[in-house]
mmCIF entry with sequence, helices, sheets and N, C-alpha, C, O atoms, coordinates in Angstrom:
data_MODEL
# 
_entry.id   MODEL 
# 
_entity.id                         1 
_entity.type                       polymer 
_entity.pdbx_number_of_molecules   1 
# 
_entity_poly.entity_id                      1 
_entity_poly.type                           'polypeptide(L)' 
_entity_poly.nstd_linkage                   no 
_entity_poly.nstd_monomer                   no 
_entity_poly.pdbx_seq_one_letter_code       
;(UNK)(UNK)(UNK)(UNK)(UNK)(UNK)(UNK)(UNK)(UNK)(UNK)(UNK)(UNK)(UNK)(UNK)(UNK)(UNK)
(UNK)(UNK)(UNK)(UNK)(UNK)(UNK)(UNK)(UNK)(UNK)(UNK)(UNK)(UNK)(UNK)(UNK)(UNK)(UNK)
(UNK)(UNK)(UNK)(UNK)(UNK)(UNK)(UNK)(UNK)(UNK)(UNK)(UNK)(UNK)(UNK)(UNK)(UNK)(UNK)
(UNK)(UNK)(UNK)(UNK)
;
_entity_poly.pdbx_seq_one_letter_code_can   XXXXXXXXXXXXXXXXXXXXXXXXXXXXXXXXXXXXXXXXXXXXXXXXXXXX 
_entity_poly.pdbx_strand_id                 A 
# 
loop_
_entity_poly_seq.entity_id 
_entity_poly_seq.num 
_entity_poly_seq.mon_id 
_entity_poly_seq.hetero 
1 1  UNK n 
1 2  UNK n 
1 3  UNK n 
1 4  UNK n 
1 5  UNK n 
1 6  UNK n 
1 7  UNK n 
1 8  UNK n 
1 9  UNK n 
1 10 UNK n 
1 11 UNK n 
1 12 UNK n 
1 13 UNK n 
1 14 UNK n 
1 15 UNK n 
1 16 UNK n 
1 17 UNK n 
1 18 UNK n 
1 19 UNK n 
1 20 UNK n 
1 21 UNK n 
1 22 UNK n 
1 23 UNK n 
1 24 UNK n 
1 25 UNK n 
1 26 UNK n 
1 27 UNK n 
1 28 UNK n 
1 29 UNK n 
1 30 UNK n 
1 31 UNK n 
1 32 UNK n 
1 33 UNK n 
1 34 UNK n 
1 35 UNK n 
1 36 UNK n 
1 37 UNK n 
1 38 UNK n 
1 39 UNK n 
1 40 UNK n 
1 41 UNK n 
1 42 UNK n 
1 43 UNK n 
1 44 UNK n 
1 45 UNK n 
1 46 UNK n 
1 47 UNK n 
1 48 UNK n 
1 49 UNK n 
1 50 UNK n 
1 51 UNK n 
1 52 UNK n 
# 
_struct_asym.id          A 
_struct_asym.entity_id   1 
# 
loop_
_struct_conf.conf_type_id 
_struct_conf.id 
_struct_conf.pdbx_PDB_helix_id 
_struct_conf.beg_label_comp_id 
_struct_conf.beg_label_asym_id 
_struct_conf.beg_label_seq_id 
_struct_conf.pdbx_beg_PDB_ins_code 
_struct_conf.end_label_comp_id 
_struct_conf.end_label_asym_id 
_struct_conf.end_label_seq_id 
_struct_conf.pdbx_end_PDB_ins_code 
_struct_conf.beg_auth_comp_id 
_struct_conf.beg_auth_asym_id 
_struct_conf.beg_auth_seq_id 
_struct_conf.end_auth_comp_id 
_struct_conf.end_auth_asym_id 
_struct_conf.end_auth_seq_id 
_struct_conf.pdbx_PDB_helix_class 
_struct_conf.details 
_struct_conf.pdbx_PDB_helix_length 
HELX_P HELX_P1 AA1 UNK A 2  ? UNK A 8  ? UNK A 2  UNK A 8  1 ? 7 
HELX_P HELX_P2 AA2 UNK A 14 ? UNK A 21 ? UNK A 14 UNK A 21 1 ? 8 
HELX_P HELX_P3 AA3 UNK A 23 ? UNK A 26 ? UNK A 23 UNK A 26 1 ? 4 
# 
_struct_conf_type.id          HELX_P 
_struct_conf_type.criteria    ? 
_struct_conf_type.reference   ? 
# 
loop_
_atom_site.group_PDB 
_atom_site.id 
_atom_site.type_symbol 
_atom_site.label_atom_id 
_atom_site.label_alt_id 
_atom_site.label_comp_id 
_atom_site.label_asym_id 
_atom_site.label_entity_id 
_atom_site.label_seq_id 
_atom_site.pdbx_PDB_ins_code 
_atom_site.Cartn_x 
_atom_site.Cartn_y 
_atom_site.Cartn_z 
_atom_site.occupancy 
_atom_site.B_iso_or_equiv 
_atom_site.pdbx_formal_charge 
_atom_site.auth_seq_id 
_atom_site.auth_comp_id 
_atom_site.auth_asym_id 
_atom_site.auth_atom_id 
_atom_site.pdbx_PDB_model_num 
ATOM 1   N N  . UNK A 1 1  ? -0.980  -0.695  -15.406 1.00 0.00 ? 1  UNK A N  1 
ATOM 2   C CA . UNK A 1 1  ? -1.726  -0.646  -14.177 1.00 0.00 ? 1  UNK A CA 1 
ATOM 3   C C  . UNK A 1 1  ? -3.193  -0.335  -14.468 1.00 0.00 ? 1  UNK A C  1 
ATOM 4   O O  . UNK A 1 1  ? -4.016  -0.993  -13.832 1.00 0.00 ? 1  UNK A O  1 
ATOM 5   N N  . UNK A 1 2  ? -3.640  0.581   -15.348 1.00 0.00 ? 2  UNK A N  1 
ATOM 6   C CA . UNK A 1 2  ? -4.761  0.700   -15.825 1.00 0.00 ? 2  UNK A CA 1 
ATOM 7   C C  . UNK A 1 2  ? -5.490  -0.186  -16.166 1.00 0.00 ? 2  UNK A C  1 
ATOM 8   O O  . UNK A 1 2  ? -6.632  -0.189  -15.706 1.00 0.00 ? 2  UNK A O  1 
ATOM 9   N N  . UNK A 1 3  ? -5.103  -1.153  -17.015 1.00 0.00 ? 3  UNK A N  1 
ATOM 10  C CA . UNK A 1 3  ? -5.664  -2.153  -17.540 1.00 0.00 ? 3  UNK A CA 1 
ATOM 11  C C  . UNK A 1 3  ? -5.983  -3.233  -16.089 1.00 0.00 ? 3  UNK A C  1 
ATOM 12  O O  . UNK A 1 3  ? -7.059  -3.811  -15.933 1.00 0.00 ? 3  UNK A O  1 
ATOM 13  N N  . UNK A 1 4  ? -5.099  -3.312  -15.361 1.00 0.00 ? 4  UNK A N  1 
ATOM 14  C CA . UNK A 1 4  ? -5.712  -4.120  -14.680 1.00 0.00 ? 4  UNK A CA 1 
ATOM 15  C C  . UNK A 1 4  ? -6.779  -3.896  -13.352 1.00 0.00 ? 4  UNK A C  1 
ATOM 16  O O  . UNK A 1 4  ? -7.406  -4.658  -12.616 1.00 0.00 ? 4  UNK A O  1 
ATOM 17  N N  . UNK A 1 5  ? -6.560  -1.840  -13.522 1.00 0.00 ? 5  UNK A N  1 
ATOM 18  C CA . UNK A 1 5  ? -7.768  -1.752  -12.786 1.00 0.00 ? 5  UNK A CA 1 
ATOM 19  C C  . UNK A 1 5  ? -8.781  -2.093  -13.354 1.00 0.00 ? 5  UNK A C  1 
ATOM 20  O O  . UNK A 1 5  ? -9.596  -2.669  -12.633 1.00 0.00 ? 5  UNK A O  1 
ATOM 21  N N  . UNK A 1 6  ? -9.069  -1.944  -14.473 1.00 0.00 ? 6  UNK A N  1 
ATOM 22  C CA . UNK A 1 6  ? -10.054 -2.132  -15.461 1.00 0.00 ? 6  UNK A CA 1 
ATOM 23  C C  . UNK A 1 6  ? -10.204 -3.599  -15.297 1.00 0.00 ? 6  UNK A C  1 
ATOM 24  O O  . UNK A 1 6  ? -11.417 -3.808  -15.306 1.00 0.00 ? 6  UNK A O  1 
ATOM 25  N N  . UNK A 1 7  ? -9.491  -4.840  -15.136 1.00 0.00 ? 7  UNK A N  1 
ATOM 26  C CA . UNK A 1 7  ? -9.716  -5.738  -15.113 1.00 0.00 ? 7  UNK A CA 1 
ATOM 27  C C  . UNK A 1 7  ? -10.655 -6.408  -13.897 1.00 0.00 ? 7  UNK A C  1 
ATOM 28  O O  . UNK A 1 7  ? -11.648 -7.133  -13.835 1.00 0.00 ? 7  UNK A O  1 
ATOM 29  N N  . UNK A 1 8  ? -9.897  -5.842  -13.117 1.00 0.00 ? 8  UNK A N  1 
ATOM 30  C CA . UNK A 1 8  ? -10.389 -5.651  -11.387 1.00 0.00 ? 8  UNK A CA 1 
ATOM 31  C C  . UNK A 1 8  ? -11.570 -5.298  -11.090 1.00 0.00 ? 8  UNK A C  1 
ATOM 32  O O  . UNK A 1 8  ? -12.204 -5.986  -10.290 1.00 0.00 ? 8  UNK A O  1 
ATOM 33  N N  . UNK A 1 9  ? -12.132 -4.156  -11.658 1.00 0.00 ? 9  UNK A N  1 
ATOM 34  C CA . UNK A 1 9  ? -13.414 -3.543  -11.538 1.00 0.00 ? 9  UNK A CA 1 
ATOM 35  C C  . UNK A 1 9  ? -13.818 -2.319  -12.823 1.00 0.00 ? 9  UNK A C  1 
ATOM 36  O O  . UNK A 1 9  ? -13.495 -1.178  -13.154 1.00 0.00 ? 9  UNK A O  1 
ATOM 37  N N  . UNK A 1 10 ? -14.782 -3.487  -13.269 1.00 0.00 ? 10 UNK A N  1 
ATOM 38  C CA . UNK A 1 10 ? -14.961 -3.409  -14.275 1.00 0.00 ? 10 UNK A CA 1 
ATOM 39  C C  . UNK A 1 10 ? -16.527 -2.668  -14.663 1.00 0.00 ? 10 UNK A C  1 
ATOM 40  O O  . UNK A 1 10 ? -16.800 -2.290  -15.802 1.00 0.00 ? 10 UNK A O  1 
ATOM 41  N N  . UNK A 1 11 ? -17.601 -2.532  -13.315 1.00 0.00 ? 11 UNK A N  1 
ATOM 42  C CA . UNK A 1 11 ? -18.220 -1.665  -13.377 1.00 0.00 ? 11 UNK A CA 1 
ATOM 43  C C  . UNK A 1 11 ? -17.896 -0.535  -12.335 1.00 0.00 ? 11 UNK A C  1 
ATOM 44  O O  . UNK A 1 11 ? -18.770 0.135   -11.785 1.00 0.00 ? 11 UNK A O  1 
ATOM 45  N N  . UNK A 1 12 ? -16.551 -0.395  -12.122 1.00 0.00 ? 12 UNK A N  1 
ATOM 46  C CA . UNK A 1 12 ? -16.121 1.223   -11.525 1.00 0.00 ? 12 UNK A CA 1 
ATOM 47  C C  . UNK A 1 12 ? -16.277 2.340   -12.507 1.00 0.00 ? 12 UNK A C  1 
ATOM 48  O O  . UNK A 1 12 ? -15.463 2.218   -13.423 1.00 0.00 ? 12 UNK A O  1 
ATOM 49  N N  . UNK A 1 13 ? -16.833 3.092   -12.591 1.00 0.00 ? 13 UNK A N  1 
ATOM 50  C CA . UNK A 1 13 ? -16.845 4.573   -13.163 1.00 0.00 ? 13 UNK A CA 1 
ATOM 51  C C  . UNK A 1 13 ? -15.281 5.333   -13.411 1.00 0.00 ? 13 UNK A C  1 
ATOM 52  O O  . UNK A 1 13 ? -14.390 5.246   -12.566 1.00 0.00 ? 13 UNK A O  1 
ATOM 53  N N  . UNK A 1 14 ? -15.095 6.213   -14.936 1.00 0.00 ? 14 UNK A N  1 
ATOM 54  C CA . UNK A 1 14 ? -14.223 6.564   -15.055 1.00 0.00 ? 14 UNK A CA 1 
ATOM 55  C C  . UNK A 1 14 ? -13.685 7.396   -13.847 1.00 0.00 ? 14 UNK A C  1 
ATOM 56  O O  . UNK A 1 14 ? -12.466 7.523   -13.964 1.00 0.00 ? 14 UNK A O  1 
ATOM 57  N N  . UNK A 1 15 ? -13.994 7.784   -13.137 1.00 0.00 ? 15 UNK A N  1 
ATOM 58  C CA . UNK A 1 15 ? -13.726 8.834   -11.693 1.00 0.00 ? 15 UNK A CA 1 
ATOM 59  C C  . UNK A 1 15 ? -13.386 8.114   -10.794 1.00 0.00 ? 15 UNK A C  1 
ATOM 60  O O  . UNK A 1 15 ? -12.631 8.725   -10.038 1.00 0.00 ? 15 UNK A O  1 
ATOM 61  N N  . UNK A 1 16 ? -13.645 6.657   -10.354 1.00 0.00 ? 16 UNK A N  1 
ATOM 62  C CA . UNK A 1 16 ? -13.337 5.432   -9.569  1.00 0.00 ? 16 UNK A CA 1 
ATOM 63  C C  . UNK A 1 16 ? -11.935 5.249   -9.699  1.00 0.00 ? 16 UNK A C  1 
ATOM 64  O O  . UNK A 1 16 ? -10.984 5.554   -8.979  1.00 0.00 ? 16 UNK A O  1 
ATOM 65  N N  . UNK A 1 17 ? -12.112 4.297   -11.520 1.00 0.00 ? 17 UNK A N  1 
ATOM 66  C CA . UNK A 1 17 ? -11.365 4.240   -11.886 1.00 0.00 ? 17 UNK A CA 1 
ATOM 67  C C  . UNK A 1 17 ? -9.732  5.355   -11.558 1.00 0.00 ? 17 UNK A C  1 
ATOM 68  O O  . UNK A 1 17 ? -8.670  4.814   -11.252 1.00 0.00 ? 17 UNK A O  1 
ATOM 69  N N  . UNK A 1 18 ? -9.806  6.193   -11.637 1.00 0.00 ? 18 UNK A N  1 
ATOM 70  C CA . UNK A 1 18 ? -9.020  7.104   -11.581 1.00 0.00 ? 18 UNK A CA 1 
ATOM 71  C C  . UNK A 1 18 ? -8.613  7.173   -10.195 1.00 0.00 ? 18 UNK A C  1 
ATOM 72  O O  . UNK A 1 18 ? -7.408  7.001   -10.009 1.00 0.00 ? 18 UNK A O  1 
ATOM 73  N N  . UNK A 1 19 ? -9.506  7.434   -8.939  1.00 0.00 ? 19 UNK A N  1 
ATOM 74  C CA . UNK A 1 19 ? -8.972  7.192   -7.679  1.00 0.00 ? 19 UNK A CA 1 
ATOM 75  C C  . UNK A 1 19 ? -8.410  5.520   -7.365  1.00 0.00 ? 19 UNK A C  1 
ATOM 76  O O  . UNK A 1 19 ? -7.233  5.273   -7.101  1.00 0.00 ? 19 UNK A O  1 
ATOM 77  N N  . UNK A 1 20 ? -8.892  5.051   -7.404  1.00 0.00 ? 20 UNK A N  1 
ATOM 78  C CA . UNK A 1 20 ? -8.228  3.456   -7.736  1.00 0.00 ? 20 UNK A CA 1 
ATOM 79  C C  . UNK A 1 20 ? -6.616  3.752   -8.069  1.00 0.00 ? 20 UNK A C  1 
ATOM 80  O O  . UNK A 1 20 ? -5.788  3.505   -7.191  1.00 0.00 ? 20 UNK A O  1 
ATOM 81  N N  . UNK A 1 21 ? -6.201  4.280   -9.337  1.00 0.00 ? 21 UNK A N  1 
ATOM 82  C CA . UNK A 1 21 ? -4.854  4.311   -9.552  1.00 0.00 ? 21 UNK A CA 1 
ATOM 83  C C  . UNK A 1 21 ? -4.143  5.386   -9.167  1.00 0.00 ? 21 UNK A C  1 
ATOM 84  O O  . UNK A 1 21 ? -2.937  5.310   -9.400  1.00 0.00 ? 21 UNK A O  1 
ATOM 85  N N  . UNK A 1 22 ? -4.713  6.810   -8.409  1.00 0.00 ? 22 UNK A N  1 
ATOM 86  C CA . UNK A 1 22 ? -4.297  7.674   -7.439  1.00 0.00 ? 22 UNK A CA 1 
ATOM 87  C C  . UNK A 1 22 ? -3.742  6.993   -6.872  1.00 0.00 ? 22 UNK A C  1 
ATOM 88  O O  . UNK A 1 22 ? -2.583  6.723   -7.187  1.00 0.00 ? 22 UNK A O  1 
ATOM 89  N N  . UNK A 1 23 ? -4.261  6.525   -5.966  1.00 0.00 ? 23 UNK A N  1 
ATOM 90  C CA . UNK A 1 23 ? -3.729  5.268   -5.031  1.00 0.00 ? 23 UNK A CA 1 
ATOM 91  C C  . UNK A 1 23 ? -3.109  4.286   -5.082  1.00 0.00 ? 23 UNK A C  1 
ATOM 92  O O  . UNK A 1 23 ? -2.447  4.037   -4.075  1.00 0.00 ? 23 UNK A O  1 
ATOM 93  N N  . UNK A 1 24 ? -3.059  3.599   -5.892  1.00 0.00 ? 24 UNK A N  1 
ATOM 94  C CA . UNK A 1 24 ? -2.093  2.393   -6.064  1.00 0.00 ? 24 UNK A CA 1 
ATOM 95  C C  . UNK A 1 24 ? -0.533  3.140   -6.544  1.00 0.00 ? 24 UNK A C  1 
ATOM 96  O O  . UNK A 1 24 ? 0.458   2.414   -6.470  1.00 0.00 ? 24 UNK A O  1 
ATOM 97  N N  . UNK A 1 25 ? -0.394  4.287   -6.929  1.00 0.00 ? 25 UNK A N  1 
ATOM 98  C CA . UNK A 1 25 ? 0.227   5.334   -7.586  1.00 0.00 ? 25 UNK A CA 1 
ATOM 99  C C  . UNK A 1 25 ? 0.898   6.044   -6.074  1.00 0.00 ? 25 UNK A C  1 
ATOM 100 O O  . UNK A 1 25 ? 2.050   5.643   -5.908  1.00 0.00 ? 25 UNK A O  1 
ATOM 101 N N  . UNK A 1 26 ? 0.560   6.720   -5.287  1.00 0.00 ? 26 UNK A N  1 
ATOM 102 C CA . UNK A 1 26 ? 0.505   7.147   -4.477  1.00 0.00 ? 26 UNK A CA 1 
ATOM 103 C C  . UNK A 1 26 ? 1.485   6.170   -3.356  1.00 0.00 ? 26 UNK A C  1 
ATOM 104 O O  . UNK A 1 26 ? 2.537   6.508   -2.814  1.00 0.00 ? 26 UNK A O  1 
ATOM 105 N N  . UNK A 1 27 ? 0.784   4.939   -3.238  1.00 0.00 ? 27 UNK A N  1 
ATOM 106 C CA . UNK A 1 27 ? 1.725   3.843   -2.591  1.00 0.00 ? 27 UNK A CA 1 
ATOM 107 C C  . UNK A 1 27 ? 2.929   3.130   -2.994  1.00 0.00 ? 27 UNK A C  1 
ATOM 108 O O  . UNK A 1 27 ? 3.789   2.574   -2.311  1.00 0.00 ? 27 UNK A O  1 
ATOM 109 N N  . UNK A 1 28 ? 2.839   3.226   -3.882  1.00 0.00 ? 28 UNK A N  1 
ATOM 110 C CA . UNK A 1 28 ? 4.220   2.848   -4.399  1.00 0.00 ? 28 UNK A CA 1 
ATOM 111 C C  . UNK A 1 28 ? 4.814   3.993   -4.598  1.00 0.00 ? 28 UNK A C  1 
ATOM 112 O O  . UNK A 1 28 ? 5.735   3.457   -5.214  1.00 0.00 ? 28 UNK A O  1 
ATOM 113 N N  . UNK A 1 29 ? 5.065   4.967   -4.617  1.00 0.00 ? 29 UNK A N  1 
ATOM 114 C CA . UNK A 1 29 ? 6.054   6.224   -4.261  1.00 0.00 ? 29 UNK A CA 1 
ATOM 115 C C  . UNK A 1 29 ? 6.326   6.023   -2.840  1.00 0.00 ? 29 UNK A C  1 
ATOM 116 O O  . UNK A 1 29 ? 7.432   6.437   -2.492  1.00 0.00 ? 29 UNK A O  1 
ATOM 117 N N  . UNK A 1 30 ? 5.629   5.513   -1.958  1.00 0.00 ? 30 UNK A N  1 
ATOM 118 C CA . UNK A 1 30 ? 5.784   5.493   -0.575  1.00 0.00 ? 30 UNK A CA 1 
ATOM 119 C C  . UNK A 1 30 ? 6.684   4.406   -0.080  1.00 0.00 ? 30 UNK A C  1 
ATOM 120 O O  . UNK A 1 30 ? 7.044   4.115   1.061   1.00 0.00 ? 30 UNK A O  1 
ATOM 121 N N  . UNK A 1 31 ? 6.872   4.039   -0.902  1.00 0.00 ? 31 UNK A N  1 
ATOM 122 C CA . UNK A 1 31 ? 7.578   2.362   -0.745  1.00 0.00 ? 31 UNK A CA 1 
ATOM 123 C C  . UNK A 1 31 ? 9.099   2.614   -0.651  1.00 0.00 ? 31 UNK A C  1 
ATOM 124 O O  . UNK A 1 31 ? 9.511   3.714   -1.019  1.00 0.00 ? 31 UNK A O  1 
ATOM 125 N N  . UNK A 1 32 ? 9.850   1.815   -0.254  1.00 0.00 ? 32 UNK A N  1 
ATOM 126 C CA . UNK A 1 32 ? 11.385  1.642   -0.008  1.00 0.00 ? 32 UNK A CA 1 
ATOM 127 C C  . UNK A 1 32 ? 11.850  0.621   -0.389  1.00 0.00 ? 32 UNK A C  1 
ATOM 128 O O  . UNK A 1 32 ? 11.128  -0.357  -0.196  1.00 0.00 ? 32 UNK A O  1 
ATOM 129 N N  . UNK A 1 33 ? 13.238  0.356   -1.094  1.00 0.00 ? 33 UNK A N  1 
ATOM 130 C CA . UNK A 1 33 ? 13.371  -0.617  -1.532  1.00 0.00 ? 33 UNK A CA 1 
ATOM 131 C C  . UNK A 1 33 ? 14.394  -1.214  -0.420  1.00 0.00 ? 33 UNK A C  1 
ATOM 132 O O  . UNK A 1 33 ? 15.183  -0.526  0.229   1.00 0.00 ? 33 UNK A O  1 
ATOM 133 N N  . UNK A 1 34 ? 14.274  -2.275  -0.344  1.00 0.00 ? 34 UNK A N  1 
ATOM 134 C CA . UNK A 1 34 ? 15.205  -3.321  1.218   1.00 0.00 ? 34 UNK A CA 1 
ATOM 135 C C  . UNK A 1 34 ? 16.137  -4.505  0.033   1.00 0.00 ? 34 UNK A C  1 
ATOM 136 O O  . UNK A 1 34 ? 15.695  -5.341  -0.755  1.00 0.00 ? 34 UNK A O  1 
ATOM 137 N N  . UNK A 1 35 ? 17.028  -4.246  0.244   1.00 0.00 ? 35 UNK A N  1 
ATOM 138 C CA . UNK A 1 35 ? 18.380  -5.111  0.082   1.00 0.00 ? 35 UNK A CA 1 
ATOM 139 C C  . UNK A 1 35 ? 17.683  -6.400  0.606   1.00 0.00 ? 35 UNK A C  1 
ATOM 140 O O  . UNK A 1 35 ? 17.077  -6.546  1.667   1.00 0.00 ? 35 UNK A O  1 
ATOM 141 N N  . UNK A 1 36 ? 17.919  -7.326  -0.416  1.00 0.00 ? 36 UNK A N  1 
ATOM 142 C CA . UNK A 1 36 ? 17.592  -8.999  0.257   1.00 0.00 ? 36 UNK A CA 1 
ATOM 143 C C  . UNK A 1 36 ? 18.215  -9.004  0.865   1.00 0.00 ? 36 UNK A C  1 
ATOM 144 O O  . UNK A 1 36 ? 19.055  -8.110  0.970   1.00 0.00 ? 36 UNK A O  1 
ATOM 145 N N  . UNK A 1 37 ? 18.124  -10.338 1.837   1.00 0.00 ? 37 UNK A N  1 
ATOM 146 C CA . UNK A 1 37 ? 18.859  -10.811 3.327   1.00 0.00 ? 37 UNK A CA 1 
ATOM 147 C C  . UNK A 1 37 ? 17.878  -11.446 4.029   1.00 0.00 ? 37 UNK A C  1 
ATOM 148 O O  . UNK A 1 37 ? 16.767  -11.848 3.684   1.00 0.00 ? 37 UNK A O  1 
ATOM 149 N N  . UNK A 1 38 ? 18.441  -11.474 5.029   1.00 0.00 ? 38 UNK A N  1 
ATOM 150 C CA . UNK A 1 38 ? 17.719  -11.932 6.240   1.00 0.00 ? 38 UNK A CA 1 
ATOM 151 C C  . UNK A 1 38 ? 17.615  -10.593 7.308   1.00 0.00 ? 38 UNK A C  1 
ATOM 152 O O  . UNK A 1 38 ? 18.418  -9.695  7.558   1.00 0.00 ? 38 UNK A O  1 
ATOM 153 N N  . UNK A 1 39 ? 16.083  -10.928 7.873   1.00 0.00 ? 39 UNK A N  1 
ATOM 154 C CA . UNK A 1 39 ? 16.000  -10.064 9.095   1.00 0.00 ? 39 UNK A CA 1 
ATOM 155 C C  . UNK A 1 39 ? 15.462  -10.033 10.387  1.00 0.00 ? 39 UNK A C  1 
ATOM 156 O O  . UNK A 1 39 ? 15.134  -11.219 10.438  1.00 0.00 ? 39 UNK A O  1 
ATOM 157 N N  . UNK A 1 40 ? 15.245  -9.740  11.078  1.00 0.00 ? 40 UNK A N  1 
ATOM 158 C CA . UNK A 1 40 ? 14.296  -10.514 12.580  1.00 0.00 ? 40 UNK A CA 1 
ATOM 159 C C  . UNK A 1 40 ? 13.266  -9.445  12.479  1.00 0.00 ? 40 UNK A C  1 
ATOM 160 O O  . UNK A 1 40 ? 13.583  -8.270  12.662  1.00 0.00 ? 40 UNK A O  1 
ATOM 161 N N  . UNK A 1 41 ? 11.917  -9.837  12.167  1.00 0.00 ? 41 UNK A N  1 
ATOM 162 C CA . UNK A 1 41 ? 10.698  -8.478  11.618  1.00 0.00 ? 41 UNK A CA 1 
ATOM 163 C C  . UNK A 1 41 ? 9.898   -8.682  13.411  1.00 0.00 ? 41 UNK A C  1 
ATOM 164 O O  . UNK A 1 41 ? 9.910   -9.751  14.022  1.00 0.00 ? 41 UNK A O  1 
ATOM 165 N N  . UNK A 1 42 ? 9.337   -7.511  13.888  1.00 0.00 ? 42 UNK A N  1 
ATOM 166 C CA . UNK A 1 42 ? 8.896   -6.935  14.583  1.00 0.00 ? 42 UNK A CA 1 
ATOM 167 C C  . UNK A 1 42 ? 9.756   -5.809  15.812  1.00 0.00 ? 42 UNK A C  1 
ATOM 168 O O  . UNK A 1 42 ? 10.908  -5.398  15.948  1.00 0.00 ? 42 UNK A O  1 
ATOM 169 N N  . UNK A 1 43 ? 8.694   -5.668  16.404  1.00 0.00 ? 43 UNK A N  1 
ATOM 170 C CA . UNK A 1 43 ? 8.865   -4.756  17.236  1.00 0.00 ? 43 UNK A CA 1 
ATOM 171 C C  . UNK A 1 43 ? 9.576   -5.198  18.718  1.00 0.00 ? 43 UNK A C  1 
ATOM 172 O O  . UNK A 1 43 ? 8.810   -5.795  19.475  1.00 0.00 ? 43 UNK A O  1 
ATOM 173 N N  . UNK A 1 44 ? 10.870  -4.984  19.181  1.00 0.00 ? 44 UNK A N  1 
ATOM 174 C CA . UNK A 1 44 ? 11.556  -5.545  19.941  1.00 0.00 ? 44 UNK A CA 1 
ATOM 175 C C  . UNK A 1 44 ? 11.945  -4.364  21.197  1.00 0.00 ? 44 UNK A C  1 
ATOM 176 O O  . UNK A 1 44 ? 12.826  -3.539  20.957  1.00 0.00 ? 44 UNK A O  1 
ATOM 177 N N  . UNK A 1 45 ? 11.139  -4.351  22.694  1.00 0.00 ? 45 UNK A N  1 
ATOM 178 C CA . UNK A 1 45 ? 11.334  -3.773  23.450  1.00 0.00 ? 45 UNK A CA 1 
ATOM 179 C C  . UNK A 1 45 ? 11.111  -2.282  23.608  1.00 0.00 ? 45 UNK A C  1 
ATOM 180 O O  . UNK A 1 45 ? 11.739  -1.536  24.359  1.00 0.00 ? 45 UNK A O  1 
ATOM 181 N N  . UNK A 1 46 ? 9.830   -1.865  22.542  1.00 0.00 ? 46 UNK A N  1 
ATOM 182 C CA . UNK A 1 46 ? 9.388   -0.516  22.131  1.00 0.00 ? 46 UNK A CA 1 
ATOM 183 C C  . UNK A 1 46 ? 8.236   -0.524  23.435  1.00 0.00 ? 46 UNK A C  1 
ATOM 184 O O  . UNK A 1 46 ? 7.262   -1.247  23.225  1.00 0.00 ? 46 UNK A O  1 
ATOM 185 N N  . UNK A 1 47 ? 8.261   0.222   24.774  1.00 0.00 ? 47 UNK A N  1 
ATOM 186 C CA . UNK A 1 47 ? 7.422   -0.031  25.720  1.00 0.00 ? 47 UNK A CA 1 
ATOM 187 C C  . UNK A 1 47 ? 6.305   1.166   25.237  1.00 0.00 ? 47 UNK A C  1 
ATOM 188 O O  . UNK A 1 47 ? 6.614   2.085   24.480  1.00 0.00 ? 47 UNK A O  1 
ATOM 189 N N  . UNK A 1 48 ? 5.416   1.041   25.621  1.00 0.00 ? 48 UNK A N  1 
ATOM 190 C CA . UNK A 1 48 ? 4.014   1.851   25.692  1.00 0.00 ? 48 UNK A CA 1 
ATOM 191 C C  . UNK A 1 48 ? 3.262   2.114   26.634  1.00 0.00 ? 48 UNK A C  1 
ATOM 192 O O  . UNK A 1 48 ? 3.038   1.028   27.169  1.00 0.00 ? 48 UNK A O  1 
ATOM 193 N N  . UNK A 1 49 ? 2.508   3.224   27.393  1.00 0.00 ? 49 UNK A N  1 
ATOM 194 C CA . UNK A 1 49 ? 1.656   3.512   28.231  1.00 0.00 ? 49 UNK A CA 1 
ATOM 195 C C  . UNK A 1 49 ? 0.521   3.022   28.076  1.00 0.00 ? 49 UNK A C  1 
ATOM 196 O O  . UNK A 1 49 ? 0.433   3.036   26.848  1.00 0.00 ? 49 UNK A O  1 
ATOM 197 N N  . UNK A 1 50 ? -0.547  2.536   28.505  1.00 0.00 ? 50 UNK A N  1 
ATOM 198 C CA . UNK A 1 50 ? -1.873  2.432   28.362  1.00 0.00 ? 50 UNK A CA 1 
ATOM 199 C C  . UNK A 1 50 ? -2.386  3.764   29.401  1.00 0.00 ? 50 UNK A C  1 
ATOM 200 O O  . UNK A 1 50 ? -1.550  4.111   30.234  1.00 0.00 ? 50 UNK A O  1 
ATOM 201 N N  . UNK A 1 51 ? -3.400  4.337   29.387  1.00 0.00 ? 51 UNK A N  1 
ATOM 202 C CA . UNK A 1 51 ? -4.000  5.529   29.990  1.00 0.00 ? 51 UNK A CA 1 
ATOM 203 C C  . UNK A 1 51 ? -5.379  4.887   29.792  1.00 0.00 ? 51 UNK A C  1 
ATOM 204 O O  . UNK A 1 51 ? -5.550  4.036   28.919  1.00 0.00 ? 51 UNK A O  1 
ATOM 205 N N  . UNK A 1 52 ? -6.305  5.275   30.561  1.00 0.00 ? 52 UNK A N  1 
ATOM 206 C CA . UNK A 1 52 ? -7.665  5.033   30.552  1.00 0.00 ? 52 UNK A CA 1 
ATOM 207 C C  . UNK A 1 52 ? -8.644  5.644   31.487  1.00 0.00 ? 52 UNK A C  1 
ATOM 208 O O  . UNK A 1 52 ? -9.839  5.365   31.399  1.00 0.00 ? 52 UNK A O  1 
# 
């Protein structure tokens, strides 16, 4: 992963650099893994208020 921050941005600073892969690091811990298949993706009958 390093290397390809480095590839990516290549005048980022070692301290950049480093938040760069905080983060890419960070998100993929956040991630879930989903069983292939099929699925119907969105939001189905979730109602909401508007206020103003």
């Amino acid at each position: 992963m390093a290397q390809r921050i480095n590839h990516l941005y290549p005048k980022a600073n070692n301290d950049e650099k480093q938040q760069i892969l905080s983060v890419a690091v960070r998100a993929m811990d956040n991630m879930l893994r989903v069983k292939g298949g099929s699925f119907e993706m969105g939001d189905f009958g979730m109602k909401c208020r508007v206020t103003e």
